[in-house]
C-alpha positions in Angstrom: -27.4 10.8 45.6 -25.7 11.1 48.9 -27.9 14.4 49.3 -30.8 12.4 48.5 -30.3 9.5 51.3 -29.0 12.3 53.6 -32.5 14.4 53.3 -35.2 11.7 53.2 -33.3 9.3 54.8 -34.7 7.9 58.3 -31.9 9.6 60.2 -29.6 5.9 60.6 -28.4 6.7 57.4 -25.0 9.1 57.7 -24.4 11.1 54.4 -21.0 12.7 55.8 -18.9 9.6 54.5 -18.7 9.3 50.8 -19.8 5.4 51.2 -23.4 5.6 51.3 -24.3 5.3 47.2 -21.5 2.5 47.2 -23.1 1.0 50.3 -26.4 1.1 48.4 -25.3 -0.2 45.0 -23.5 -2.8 47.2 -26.5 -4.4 48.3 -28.6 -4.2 45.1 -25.7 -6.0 43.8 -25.7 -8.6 46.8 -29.8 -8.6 46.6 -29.3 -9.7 42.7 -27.0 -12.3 43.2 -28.7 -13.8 45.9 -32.1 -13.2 44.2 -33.4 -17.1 43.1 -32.5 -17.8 39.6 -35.4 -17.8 37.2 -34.2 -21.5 36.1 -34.6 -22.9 38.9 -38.3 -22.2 38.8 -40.9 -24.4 37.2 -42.1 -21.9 34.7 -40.0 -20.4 32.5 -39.9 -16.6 33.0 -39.8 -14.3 30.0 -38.5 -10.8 29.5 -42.0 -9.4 30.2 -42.4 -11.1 33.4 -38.8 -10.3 34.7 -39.9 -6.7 33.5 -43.3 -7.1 35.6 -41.4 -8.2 38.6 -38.5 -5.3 38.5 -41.3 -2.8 38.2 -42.7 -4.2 41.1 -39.9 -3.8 43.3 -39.0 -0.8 42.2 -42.5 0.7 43.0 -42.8 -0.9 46.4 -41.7 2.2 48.8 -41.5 -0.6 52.0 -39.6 -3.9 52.0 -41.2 -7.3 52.3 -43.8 -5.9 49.7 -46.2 -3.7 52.1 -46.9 -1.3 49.3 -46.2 -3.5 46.5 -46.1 -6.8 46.1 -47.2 -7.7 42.2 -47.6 -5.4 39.0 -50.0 -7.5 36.7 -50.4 -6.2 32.8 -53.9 -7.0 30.9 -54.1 -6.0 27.7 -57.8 -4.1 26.9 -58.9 -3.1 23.1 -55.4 -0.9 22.1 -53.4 0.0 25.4 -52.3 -2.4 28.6 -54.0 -1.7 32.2 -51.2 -2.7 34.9 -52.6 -3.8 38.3 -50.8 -3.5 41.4 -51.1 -6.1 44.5 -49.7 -5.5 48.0 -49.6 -7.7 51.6 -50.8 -4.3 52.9 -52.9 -1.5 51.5 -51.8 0.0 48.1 -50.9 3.6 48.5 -51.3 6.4 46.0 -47.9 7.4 46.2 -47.5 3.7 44.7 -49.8 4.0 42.0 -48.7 7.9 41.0 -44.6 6.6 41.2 -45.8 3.4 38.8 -47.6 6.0 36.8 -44.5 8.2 36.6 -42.2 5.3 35.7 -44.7 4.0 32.9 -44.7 7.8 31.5 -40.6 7.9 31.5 -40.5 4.4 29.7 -43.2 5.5 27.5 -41.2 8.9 26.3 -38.3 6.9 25.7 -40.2 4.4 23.7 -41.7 7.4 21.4 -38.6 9.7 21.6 -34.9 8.5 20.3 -33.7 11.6 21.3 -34.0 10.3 24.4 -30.7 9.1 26.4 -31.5 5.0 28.0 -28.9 5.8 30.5 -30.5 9.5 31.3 -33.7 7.8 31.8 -32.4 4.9 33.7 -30.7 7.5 36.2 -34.2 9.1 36.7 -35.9 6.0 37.4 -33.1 5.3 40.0 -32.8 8.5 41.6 -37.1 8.5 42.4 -36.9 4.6 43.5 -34.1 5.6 45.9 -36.1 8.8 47.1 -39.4 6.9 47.4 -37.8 3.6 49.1 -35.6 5.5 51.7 -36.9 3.0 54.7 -36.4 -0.4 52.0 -32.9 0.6 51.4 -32.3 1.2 54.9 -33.5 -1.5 55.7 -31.9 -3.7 53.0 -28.2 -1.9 54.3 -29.3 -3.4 57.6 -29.5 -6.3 56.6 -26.2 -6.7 54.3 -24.3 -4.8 57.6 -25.7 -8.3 59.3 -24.3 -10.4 57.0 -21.1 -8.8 56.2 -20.6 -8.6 60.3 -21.6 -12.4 60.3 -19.2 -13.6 57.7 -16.3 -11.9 59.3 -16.9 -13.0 62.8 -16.8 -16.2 61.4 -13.5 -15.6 59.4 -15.0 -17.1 56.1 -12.4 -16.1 53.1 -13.0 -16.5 49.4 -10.1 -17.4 47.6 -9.3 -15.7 44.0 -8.7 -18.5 41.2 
């Protein structure tokens, strides 16, 4: 992974530490936790919208939704047509990484030979090499925070 970052990263992204996948798992893990919980919301979610709204993130290459801001699923005679909304034009490379993740899902669904985890690994490695700029700029953003909370000496106790 750190080769990964180091190659397509934007060149503010230094691969010579050993930090950089913890860095980046750091702040999915932050971004989840401070993601809104689904009961707080009006409407119930269900598995397949959560699922709808993962894909989506995971297939938009920019933050703030530029490429992608909504996949949408309508289901025609025997298959599902998914639709794909963004706050800026929708690229190709949006539509062929949604196709590829579809295709992966789909192999694992039809194969139980298939490893979840190997797939799941897959799916990361290509979101990371598509979204080089949105986790750059999401590690911005964390080193932001982080730098905020300890200028302002704010501990959390263990208890």
């Amino acid at each position: 992974m750190e080769a990964l970052l180091h190659s397509y990263g934007t060149g503010q992204l230094d691969a010579t530490s050993g930090d950089i996948a913890n860095l980046f798992y750091e702040a999915v893990i932050l971004i989840s936790i401070l993601r809104p919980s689904s009961s707080h919301s009006k409407v119930p979610r269900s598995s397949w919208h959560i699922f709808l709204d993962d894909l989506s993130w995971l297939c938009d290459t920019q933050s703030g939704g530029q490429t992608v801001t909504s996949v949408a699923a309508e289901q025609i005679s025997h298959a599902v047509r998914f639709w794909i909304s963004a706050n800026g034009r929708v690229k190709s490379r949006s539509l062929t990484h949604l196709k590829w993740i579809l295709s992966e899902l789909q192999k694992l669904a039809c194969n139980s030979d298939l490893a979840a985890g190997d797939v799941e690994v897959q799916v990361l490695d290509a979101a990371v090499h598509s979204s080089h700029e949105k986790v750059g700029d999401y590690l911005r953003k964390l080193q932001i925070h982080v730098e905020r909370v300890s200028v302002q000496g704010v501990c959390v106790e263990e208890g």
